[in-house]
Biopython code that builds the backbone (N, CA, C, O; Angstrom):
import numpy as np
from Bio.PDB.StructureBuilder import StructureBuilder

atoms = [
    (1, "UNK", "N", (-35.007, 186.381, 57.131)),
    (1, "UNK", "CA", (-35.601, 185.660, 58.243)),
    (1, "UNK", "C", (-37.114, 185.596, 58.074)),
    (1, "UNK", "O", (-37.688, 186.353, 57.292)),
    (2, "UNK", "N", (-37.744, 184.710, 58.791)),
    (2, "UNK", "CA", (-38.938, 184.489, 58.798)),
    (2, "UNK", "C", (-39.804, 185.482, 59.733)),
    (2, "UNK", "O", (-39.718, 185.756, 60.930)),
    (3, "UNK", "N", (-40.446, 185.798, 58.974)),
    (3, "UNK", "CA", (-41.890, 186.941, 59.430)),
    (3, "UNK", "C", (-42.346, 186.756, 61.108)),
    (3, "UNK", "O", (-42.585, 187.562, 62.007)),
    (4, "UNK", "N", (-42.326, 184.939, 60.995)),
    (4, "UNK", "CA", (-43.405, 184.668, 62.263)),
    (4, "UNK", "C", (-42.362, 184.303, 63.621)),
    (4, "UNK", "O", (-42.660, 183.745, 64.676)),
    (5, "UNK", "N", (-41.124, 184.808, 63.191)),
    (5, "UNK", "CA", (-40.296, 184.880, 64.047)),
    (5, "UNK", "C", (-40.206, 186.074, 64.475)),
    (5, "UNK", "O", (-40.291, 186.253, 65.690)),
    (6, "UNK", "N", (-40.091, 186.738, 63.951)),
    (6, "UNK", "CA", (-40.460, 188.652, 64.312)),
    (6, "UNK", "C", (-41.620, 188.492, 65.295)),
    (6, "UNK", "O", (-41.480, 188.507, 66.518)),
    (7, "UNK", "N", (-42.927, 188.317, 64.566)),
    (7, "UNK", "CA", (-43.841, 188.404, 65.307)),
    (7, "UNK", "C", (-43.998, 187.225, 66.538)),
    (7, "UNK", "O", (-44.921, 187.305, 67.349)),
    (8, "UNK", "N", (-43.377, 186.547, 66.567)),
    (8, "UNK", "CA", (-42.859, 185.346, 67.838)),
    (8, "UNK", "C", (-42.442, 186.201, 68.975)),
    (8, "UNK", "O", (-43.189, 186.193, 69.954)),
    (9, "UNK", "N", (-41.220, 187.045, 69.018)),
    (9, "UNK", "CA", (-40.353, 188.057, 69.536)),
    (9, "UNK", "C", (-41.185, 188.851, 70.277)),
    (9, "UNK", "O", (-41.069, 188.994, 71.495)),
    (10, "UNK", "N", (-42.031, 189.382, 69.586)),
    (10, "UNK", "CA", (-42.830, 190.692, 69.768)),
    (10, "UNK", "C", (-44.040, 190.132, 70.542)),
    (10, "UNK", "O", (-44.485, 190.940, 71.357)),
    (11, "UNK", "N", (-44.525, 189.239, 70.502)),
    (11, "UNK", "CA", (-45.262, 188.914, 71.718)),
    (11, "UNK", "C", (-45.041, 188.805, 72.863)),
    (11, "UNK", "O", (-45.616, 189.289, 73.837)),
    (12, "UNK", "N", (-43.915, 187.948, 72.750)),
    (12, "UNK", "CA", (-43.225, 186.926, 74.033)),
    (12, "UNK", "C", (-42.830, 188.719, 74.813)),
    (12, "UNK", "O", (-43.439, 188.984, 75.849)),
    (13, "UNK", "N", (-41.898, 189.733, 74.277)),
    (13, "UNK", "CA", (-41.186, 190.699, 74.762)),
    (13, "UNK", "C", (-42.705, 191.624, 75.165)),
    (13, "UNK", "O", (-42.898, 192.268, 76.196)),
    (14, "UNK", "N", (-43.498, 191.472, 74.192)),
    (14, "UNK", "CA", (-44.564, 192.488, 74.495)),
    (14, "UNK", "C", (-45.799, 191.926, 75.414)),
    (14, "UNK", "O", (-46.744, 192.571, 75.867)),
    (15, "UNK", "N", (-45.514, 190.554, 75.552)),
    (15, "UNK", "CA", (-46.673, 190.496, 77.029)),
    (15, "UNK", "C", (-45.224, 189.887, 77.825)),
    (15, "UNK", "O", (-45.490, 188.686, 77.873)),
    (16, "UNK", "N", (-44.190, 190.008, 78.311)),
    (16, "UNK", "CA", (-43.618, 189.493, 79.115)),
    (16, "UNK", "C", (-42.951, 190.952, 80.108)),
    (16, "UNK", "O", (-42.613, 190.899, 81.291)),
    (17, "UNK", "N", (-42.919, 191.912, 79.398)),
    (17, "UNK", "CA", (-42.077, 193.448, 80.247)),
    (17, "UNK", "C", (-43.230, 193.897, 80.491)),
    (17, "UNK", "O", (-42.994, 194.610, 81.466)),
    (18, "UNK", "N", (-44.312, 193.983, 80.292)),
    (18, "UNK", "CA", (-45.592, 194.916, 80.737)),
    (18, "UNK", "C", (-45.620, 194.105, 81.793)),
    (18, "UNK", "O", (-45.517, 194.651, 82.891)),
    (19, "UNK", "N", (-45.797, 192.256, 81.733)),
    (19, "UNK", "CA", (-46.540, 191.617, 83.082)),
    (19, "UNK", "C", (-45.561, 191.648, 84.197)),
    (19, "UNK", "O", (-45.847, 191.257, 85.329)),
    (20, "UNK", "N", (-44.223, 192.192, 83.807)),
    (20, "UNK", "CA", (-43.319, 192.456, 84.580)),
    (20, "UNK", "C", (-43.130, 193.434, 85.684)),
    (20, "UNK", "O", (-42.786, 193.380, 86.865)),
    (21, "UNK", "N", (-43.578, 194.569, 84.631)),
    (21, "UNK", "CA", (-43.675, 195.740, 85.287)),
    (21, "UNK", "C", (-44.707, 195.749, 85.946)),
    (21, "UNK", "O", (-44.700, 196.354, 87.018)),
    (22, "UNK", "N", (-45.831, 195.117, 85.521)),
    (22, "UNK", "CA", (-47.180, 195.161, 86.605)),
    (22, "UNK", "C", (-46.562, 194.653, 88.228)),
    (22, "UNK", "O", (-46.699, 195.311, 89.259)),
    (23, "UNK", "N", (-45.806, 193.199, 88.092)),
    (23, "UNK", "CA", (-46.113, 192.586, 89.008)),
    (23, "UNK", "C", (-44.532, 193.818, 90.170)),
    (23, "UNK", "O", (-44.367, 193.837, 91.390)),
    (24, "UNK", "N", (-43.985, 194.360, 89.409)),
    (24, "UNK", "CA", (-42.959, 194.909, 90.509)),
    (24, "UNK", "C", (-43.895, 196.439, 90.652)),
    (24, "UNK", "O", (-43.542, 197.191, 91.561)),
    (25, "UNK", "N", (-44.748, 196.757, 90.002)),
    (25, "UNK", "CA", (-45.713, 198.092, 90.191)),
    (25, "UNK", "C", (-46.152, 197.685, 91.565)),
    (25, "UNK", "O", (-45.799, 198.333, 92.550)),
    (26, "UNK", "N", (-46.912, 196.627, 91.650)),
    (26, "UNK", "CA", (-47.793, 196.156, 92.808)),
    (26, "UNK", "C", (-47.070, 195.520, 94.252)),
    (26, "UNK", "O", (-47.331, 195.331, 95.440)),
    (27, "UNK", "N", (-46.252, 195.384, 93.502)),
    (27, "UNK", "CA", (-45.010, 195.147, 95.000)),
    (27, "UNK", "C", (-44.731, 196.245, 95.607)),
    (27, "UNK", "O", (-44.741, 196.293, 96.837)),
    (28, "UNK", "N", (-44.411, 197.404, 94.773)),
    (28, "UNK", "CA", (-43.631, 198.625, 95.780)),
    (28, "UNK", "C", (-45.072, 199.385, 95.800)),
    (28, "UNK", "O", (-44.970, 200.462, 96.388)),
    (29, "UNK", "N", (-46.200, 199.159, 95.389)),
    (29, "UNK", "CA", (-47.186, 199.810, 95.744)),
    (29, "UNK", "C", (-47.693, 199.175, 97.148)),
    (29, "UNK", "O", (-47.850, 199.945, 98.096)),
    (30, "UNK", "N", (-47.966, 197.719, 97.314)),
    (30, "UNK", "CA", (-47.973, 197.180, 98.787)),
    (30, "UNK", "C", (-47.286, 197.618, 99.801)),
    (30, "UNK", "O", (-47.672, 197.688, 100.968)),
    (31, "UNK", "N", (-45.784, 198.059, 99.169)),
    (31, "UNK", "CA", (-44.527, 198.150, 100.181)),
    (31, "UNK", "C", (-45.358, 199.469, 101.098)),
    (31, "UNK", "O", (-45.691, 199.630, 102.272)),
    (32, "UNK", "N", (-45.465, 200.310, 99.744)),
    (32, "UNK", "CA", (-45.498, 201.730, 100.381)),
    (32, "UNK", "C", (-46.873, 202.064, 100.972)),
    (32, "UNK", "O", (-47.104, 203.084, 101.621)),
    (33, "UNK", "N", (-47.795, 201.068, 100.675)),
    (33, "UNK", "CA", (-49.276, 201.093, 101.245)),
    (33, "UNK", "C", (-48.752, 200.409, 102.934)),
    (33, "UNK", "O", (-49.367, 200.789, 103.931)),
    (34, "UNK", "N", (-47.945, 199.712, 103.022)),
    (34, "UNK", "CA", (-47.411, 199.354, 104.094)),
    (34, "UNK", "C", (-46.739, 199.971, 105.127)),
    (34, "UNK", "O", (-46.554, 199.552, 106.270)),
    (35, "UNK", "N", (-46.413, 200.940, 104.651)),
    (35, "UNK", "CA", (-45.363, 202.173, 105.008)),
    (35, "UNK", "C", (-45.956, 202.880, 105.545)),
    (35, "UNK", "O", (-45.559, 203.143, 106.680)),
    (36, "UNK", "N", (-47.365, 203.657, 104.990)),
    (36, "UNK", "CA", (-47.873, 204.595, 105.496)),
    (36, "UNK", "C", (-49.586, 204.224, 104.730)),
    (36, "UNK", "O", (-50.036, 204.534, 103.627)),
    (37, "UNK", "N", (-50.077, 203.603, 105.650)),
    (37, "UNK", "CA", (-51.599, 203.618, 105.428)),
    (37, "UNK", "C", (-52.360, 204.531, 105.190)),
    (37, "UNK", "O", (-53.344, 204.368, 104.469)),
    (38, "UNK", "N", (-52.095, 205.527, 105.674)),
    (38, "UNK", "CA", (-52.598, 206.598, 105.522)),
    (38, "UNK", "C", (-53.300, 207.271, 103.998)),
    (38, "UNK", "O", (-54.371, 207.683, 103.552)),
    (39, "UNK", "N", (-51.891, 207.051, 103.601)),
    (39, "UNK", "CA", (-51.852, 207.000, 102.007)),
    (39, "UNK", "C", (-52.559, 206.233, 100.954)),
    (39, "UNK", "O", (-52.903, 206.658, 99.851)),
    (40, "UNK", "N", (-52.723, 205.084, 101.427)),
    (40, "UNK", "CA", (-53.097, 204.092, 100.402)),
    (40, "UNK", "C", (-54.304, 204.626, 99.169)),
    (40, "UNK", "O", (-54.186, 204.352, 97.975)),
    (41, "UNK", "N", (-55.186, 205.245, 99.621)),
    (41, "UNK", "CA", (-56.065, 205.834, 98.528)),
    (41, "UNK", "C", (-55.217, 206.154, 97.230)),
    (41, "UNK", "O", (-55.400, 205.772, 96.075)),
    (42, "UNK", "N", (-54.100, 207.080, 97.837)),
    (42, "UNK", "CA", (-53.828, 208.118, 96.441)),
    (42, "UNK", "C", (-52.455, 206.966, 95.688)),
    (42, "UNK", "O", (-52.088, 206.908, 94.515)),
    (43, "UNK", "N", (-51.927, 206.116, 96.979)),
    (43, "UNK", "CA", (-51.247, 204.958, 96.113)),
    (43, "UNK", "C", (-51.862, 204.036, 95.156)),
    (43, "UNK", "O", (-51.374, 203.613, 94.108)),
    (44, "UNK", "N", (-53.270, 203.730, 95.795)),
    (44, "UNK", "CA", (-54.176, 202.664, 94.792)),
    (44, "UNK", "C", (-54.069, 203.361, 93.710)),
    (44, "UNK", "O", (-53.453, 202.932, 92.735)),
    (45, "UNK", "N", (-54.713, 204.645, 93.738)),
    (45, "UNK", "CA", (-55.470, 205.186, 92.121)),
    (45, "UNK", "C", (-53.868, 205.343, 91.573)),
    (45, "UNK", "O", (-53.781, 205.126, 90.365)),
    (46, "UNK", "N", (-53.258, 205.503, 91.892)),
    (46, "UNK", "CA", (-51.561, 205.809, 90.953)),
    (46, "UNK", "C", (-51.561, 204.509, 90.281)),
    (46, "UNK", "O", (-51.489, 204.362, 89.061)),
    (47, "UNK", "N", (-51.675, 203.280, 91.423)),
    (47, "UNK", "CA", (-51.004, 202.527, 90.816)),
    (47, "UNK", "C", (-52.223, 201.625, 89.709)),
    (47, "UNK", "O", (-51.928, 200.815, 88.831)),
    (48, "UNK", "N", (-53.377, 202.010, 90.043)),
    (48, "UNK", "CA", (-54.123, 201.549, 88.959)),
    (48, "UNK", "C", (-54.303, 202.022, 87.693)),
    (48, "UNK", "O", (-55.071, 201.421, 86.942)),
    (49, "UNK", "N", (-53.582, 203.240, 87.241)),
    (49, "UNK", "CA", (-53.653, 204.018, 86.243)),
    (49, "UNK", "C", (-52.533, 203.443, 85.697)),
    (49, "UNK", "O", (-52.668, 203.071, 84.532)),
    (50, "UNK", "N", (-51.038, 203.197, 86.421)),
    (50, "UNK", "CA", (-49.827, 202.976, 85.855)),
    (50, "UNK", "C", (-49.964, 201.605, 85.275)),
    (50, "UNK", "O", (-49.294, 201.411, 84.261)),
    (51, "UNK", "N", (-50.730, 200.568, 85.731)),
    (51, "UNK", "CA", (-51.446, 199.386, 85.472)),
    (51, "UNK", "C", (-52.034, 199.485, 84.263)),
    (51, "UNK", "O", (-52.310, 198.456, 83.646)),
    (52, "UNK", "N", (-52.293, 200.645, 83.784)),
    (52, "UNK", "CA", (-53.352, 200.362, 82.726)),
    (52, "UNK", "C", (-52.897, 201.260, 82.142)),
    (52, "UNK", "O", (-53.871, 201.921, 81.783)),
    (53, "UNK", "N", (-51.756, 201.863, 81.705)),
    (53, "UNK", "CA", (-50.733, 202.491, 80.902)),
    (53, "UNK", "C", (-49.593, 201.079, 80.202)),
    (53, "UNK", "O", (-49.109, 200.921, 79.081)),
    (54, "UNK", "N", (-49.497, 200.185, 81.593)),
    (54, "UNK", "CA", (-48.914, 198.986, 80.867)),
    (54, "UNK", "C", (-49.519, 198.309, 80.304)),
    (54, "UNK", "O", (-49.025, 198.083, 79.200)),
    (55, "UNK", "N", (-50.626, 197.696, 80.532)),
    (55, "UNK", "CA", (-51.701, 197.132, 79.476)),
    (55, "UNK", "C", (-51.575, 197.263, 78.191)),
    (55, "UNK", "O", (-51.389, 196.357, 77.379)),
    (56, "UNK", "N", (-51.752, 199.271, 77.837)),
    (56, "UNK", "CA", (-51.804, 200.054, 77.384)),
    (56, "UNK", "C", (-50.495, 199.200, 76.418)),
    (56, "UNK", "O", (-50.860, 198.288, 75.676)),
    (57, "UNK", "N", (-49.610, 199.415, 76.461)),
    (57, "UNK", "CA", (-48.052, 198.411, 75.852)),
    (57, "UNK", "C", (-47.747, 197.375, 74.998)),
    (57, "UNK", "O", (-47.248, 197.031, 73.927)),
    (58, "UNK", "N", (-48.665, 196.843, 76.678)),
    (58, "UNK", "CA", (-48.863, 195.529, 75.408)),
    (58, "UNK", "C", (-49.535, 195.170, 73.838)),
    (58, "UNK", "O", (-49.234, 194.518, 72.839)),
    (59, "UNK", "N", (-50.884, 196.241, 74.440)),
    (59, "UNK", "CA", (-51.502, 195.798, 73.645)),
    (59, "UNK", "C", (-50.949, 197.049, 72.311)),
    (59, "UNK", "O", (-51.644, 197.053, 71.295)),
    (60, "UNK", "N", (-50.155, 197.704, 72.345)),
    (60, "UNK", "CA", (-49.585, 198.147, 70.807)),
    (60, "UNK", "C", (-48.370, 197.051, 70.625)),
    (60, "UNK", "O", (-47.805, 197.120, 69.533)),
    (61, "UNK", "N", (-47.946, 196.174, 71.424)),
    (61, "UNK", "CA", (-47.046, 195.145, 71.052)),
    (61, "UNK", "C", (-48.297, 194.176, 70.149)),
    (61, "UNK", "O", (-48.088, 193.796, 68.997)),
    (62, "UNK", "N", (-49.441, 193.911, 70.816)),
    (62, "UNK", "CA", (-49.972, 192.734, 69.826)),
    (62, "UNK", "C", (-50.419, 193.692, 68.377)),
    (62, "UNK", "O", (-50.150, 193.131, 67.314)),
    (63, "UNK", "N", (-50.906, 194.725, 68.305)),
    (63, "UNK", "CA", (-51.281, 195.894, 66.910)),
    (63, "UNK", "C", (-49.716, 195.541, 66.209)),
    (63, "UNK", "O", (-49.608, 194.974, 65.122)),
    (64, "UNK", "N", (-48.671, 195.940, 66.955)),
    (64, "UNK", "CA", (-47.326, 195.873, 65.877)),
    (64, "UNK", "C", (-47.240, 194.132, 65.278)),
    (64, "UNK", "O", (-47.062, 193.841, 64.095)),
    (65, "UNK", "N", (-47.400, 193.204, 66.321)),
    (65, "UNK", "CA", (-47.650, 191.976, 65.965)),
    (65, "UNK", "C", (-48.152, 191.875, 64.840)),
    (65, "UNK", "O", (-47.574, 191.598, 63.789)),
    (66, "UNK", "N", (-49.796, 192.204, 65.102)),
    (66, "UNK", "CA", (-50.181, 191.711, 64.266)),
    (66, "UNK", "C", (-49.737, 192.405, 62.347)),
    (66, "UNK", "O", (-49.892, 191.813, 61.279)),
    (67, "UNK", "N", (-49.114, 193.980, 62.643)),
    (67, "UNK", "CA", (-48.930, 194.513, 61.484)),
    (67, "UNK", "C", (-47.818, 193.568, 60.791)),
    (67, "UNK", "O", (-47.866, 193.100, 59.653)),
    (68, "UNK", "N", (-47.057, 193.445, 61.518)),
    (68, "UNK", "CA", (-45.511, 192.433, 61.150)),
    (68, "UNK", "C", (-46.164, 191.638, 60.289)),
    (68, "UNK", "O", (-45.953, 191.714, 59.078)),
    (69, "UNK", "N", (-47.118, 190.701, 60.876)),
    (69, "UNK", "CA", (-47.881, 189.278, 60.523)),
    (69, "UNK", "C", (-48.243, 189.767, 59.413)),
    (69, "UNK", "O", (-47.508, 189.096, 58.688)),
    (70, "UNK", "N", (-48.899, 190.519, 58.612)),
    (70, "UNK", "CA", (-49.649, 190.442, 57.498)),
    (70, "UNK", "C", (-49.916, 191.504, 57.073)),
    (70, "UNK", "O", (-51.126, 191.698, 56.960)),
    (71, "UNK", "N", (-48.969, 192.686, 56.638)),
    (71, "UNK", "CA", (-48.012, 193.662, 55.652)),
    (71, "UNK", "C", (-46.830, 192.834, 55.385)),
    (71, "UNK", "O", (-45.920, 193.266, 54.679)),
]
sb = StructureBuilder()
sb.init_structure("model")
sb.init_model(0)
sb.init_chain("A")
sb.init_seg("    ")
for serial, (resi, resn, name, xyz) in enumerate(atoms, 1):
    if name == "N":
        sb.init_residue(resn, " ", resi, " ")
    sb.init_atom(name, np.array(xyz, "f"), 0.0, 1.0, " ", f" {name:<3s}", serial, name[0])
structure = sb.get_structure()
């Protein structure tokens, strides 16, 4: 099979489950900032760290990308 089909795969999967998980992170983080206000401080910083653990994902999906691409 072709190389740039691998690395086709690996993008699409590697920015499509991180932006996934962001956008259902920030839903049940609203939910529960909704729930109990009180809280919201220690919900923000959770959920901005878990935010940037997925980032974090992607961007070894585009590093594997790009290794696929050209090894």
């Amino acid at each position: 099979m072709d190389k740039n089909l691998f690395v086709a795969v690996t993008i699409a999967l590697g920015g499509a489950m991180p932006a996934f998980a962001i956008g259902w992170l920030a839903s049940k983080a609203m939910e529960a900032m909704g729930r109990n206000p009180e809280a919201a401080k220690s919900i923000q910083s959770a959920m901005i760290l878990a935010t940037a653990f997925c980032e974090a994902i992607a961007i070894y999906a585009l590093v594997v990308a790009l290794i696929i691409k050209f090894v």
